[in-house]
DSSP file (Angstrom, degrees, kcal/mol; ACC not computed):
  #  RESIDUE AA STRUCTURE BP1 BP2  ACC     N-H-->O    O-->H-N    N-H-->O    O-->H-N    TCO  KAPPA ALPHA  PHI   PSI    X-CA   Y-CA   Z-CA
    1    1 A X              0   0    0      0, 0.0     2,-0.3     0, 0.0     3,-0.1   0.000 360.0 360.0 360.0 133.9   96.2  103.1  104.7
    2    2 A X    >>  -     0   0    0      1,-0.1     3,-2.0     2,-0.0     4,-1.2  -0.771 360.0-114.6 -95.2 148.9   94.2  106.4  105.5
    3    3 A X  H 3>>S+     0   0    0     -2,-0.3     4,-4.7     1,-0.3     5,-0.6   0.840 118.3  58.8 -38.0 -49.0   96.1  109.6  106.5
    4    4 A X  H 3>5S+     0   0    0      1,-0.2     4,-2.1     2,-0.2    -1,-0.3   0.991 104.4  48.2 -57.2 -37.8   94.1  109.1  110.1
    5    5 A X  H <>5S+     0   0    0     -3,-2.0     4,-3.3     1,-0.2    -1,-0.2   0.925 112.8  51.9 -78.7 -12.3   95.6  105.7  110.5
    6    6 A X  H  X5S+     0   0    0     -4,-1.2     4,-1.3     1,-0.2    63,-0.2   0.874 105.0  51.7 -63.8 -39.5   99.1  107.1  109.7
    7    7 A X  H  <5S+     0   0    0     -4,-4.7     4,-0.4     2,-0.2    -1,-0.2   0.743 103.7  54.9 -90.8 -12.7   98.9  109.6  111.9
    8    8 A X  H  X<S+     0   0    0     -4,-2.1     4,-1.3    -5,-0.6     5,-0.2   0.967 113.0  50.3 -39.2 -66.1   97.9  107.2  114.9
    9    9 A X  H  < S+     0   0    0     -4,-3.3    -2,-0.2     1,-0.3    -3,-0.1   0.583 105.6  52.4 -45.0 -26.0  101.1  105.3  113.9
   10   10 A X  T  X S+     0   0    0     -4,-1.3     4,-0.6     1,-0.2     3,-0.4   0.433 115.1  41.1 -83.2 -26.8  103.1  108.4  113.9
   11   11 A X  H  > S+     0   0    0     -4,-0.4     4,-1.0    -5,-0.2    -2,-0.2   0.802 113.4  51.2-106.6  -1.2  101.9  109.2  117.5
   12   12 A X  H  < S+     0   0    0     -4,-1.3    49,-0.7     2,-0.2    -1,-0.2   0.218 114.8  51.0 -90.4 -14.5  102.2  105.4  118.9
   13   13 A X  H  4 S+     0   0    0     -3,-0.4     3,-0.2    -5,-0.2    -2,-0.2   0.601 115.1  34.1-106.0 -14.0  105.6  105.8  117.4
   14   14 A X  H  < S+     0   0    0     -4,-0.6     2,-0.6     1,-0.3    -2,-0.2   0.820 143.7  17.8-101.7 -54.4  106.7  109.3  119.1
   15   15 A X  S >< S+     0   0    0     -4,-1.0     3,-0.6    -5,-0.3     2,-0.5  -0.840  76.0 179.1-110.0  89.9  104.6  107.9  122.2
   16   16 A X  T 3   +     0   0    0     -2,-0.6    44,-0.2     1,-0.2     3,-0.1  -0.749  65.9  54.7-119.3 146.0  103.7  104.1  122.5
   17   17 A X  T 3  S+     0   0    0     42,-1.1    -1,-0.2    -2,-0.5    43,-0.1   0.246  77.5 140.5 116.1  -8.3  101.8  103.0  125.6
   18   18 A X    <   -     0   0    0     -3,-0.6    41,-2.5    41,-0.2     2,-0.3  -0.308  46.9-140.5 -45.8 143.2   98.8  105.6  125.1
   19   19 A X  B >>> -A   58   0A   0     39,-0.2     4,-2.7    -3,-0.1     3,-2.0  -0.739  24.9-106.7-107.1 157.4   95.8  104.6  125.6
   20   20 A X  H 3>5S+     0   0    0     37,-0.6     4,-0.9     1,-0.3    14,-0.1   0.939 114.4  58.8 -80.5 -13.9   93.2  105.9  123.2
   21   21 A X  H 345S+     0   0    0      1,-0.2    -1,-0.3     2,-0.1     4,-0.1   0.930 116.2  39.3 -75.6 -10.7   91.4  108.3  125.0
   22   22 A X  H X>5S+     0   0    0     -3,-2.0     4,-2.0     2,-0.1     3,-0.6   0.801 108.3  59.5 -81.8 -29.9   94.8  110.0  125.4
   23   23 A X  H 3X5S+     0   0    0     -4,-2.7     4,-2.9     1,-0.2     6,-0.4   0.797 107.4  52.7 -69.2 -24.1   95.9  109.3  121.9
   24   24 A X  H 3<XS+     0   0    0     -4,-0.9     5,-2.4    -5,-0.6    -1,-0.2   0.729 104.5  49.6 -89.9   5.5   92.8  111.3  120.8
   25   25 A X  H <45S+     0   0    0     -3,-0.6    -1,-0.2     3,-0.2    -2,-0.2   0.693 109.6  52.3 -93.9 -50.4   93.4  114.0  122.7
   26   26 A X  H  <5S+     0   0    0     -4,-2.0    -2,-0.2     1,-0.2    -3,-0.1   0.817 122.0  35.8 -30.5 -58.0   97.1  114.1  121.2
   27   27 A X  T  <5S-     0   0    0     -4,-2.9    -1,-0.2     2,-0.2    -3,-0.2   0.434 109.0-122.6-102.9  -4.7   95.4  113.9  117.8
   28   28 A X  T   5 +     0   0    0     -5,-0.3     2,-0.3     1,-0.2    -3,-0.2   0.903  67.9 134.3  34.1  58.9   92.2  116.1  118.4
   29   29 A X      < -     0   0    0     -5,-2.4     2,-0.2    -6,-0.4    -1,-0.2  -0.800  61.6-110.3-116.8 148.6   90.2  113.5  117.5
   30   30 A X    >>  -     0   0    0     -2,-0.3     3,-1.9    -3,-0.1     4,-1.4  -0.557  30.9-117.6  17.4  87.4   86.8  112.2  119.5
   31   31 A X  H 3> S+     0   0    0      1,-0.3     4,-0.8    -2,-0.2     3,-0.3   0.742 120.3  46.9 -11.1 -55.6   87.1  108.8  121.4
   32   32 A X  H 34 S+     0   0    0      1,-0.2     4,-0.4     2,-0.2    -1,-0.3   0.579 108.6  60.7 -84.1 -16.5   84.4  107.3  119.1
   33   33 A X  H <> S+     0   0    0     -3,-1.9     4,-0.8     1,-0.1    -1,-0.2   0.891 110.6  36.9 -49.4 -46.2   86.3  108.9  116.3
   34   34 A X  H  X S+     0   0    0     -4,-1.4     4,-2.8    -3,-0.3     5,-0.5   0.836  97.4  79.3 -88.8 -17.4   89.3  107.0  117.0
   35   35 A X  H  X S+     0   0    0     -4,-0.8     4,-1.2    -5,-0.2    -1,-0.2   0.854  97.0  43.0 -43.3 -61.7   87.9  103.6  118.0
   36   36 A X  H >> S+     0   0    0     -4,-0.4     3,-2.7     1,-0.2     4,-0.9   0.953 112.5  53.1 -41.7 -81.4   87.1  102.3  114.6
   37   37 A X  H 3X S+     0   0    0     -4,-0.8     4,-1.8     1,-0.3     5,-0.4   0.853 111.8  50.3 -41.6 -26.4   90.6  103.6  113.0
   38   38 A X  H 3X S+     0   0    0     -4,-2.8     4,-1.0     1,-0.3    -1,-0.3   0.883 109.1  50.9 -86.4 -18.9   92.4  101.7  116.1
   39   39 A X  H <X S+     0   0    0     -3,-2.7     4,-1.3    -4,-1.2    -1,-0.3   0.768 110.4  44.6 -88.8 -22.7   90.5   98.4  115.4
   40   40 A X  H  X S+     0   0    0     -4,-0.9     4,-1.3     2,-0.2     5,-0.3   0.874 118.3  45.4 -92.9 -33.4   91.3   98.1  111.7
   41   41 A X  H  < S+     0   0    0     -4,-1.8     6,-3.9     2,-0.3     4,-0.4   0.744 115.4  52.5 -87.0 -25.1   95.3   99.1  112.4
   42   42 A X  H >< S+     0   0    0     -4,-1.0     3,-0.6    -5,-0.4    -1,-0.2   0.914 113.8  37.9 -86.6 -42.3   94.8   96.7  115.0
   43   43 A X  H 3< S+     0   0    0     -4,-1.3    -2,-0.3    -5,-0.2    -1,-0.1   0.692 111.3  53.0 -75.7   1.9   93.5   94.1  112.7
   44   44 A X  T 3< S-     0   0    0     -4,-1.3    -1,-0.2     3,-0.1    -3,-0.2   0.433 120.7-111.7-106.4   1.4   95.7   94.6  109.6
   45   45 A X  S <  S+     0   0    0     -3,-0.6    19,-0.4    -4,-0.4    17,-0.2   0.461  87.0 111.2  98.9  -6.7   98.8   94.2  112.4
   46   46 A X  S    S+     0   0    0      1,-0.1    16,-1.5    15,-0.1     2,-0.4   0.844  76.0  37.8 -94.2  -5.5  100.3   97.2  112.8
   47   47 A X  E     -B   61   0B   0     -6,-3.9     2,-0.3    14,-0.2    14,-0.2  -0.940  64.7-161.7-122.8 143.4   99.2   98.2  116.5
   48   48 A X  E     -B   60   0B   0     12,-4.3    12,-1.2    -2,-0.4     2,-0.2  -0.683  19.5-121.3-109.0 167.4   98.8   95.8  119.3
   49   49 A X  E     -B   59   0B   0     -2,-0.3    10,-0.2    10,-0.2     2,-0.1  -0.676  21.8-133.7-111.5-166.0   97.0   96.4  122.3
   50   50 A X  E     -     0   0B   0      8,-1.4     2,-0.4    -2,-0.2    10,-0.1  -0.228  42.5 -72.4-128.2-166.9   98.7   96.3  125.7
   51   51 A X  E     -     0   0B   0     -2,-0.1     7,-0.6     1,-0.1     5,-0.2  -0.758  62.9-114.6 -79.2 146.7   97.3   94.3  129.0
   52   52 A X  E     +B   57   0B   0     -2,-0.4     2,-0.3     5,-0.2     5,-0.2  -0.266  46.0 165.6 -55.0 155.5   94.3   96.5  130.2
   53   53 A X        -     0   0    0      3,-2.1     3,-0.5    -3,-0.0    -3,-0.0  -0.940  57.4 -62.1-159.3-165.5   94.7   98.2  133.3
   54   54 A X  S    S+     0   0    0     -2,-0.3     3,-0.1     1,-0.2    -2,-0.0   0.814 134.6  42.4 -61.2 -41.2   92.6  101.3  135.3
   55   55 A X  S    S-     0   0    0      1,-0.2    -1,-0.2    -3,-0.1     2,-0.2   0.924 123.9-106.1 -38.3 -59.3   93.6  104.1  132.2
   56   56 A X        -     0   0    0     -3,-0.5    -3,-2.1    -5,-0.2     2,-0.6  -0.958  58.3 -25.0 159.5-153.8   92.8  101.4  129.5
   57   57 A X  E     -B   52   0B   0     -5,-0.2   -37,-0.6    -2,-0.2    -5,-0.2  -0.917  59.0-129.2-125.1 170.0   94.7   99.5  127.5
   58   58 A X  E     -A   19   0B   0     -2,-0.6    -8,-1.4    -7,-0.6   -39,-0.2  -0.256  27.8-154.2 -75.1 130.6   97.9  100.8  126.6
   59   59 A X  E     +B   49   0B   0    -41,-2.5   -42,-1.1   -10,-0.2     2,-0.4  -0.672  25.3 143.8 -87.3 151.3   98.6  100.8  122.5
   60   60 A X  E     -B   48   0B   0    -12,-1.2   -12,-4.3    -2,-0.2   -47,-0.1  -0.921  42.1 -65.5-174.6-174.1  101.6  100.7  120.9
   61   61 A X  E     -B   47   0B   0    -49,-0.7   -14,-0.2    -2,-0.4   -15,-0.1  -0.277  15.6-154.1 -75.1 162.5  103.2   99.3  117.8
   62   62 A X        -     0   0    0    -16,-1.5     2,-0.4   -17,-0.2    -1,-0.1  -0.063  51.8-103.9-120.5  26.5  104.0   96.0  116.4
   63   63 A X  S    S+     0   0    0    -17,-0.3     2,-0.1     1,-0.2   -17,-0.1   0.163  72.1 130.6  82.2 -20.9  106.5   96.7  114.4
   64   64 A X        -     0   0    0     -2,-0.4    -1,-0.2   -19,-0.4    -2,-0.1  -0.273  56.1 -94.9 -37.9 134.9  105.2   96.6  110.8
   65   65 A X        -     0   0    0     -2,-0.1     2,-0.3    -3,-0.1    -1,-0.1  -0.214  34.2-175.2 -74.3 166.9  105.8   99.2  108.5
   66   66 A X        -     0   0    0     -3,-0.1     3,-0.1   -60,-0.0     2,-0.1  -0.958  27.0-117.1-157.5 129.8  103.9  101.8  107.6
   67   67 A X        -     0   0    0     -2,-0.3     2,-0.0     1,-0.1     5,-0.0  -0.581  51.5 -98.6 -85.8 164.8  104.1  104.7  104.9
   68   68 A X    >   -     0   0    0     -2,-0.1     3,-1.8     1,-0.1   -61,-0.1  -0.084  17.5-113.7 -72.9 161.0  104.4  107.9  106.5
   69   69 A X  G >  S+     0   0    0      1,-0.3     3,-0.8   -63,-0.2   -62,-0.1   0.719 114.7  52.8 -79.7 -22.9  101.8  110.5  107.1
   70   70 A X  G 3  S+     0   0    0      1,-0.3    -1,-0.3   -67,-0.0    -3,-0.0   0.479  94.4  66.2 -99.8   3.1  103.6  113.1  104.4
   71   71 A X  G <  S+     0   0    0     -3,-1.8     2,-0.6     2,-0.1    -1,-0.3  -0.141  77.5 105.3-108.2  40.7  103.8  110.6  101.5
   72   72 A X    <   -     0   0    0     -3,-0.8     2,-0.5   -70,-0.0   -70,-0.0  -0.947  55.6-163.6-111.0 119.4   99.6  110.7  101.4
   73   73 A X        -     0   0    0     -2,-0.6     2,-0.1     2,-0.0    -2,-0.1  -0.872  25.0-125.8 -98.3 130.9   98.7  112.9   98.3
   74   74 A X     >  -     0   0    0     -2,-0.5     4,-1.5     1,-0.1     3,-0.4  -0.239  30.4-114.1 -36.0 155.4   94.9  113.8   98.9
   75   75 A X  H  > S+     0   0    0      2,-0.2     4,-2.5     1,-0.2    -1,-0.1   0.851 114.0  61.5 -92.9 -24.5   93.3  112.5   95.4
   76   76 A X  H  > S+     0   0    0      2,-0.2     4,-2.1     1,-0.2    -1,-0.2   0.642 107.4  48.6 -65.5 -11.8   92.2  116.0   94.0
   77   77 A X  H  > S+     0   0    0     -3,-0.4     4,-0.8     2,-0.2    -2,-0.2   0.942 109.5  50.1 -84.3 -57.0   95.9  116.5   94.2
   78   78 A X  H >X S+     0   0    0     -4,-1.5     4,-1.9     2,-0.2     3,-1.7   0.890 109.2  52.0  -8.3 -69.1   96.4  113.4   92.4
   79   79 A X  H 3X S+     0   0    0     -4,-2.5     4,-1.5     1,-0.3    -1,-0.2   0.922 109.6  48.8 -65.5 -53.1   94.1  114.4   90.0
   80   80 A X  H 3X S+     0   0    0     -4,-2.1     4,-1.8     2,-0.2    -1,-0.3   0.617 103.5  59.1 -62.6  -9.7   95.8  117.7   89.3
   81   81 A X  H <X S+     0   0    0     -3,-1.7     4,-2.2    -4,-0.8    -2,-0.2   0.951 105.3  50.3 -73.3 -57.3   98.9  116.5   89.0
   82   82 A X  H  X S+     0   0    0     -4,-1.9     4,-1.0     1,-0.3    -2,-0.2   0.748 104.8  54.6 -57.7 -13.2   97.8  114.5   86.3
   83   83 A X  H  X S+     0   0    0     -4,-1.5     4,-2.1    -5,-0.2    -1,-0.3   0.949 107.7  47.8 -78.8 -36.0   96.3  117.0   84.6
   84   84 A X  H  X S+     0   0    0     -4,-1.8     4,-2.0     2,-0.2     3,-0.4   0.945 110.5  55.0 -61.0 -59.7   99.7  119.3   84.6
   85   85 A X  H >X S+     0   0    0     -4,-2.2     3,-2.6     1,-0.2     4,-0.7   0.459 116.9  39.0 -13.0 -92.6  101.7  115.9   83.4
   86   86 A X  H >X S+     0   0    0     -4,-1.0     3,-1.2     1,-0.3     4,-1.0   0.520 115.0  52.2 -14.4 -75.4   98.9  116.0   80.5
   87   87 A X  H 3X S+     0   0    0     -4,-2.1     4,-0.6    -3,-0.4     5,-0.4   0.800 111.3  50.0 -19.0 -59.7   99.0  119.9   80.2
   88   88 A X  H << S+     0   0    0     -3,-2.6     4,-0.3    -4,-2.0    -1,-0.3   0.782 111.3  42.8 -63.7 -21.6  102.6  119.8   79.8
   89   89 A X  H << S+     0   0    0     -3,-1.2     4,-0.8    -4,-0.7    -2,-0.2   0.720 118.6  44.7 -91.1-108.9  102.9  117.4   77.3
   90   90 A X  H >X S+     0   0    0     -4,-1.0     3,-3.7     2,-0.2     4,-1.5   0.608  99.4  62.5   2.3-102.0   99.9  118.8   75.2
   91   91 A X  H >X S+     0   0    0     -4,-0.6     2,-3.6     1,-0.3     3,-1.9   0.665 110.0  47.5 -18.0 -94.3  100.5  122.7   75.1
   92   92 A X  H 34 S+     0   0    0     -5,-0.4     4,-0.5    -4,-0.3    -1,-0.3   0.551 112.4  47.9 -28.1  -9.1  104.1  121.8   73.2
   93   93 A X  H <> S+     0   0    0     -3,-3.7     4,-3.8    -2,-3.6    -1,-0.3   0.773 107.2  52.6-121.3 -59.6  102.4  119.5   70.8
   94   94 A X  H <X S+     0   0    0     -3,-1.9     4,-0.7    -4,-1.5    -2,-0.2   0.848 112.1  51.4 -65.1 -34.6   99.6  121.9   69.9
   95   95 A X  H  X S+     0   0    0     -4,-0.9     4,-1.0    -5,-0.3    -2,-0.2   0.688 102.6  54.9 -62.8 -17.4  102.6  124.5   69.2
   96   96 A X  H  > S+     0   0    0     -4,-0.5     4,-1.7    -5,-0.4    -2,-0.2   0.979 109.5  48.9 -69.8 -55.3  104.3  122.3   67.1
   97   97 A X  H  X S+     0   0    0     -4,-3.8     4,-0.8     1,-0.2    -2,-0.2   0.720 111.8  51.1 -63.4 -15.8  100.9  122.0   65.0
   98   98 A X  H >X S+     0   0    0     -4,-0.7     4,-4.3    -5,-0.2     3,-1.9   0.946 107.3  50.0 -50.3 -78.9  100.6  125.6   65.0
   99   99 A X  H 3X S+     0   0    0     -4,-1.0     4,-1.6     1,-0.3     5,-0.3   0.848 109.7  48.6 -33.1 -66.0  103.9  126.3   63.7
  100  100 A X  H 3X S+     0   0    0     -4,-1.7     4,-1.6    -5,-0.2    -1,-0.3   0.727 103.1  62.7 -59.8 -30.8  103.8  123.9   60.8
  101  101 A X  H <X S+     0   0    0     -3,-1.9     4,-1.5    -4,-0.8    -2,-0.2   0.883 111.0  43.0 -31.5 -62.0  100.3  125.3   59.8
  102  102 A X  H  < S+     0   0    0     -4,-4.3    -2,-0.2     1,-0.2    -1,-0.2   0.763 107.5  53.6 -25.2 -57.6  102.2  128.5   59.3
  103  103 A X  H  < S+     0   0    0     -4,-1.6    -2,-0.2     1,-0.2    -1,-0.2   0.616 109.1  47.5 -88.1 -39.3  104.8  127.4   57.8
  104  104 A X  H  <        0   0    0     -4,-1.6    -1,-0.2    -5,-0.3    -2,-0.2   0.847 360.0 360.0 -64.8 -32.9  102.8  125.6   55.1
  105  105 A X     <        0   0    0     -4,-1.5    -1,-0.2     0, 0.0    -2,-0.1   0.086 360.0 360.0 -12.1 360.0  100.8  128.7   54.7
């Protein structure tokens, strides 16, 4: 799930009845920005839509779960993590081979 459709879910969950030109306003997103994101969350189940009426139609959730908008690591962050893991590991490893060089010296 991408950060945008999480944070739909997160405002349909704080506010549920919105209709999307208000949820995009909420989110300071475009209308045609949001359309797409509300049509795949509505086809993978986690938002339904409401009956239409003059506004639009009213969103809101179906009850599915969803992970939250703060457990989404961006991937370059991802990426850097793994490199400290790696880093950490390493550096120590390359002083142990120091050390013993020395020490055979």
């Amino acid at each position: 799930m991408s950060l945008a459709q999480r944070r739909i879910c997160e405002c349909l969950q704080k506010s549920p009845g919105l209709v999307q030109r208000e949820l995009a306003k909420k989110l300071g997103i475009t209308v045609d920005g949001i359309k797409k994101t509300v049509r795949l969350l509505v086809a993978g189940g986690y938002v339904k839509r409401g009956r239409r009426d003059r506004k639009g139609e009213p969103l809101s959730l179906t009850g599915k779960p969803f992970p939250p908008s703060s457990e989404c690591i961006p991937t370059h962050v991802k990426r850097q993590l793994a490199i400290d893991i790696g880093m950490s590991a390493l550096l120590p490893a390359m002083r142990a081979m120091v050390n013993v060089g020395r020490a055979a010296a």
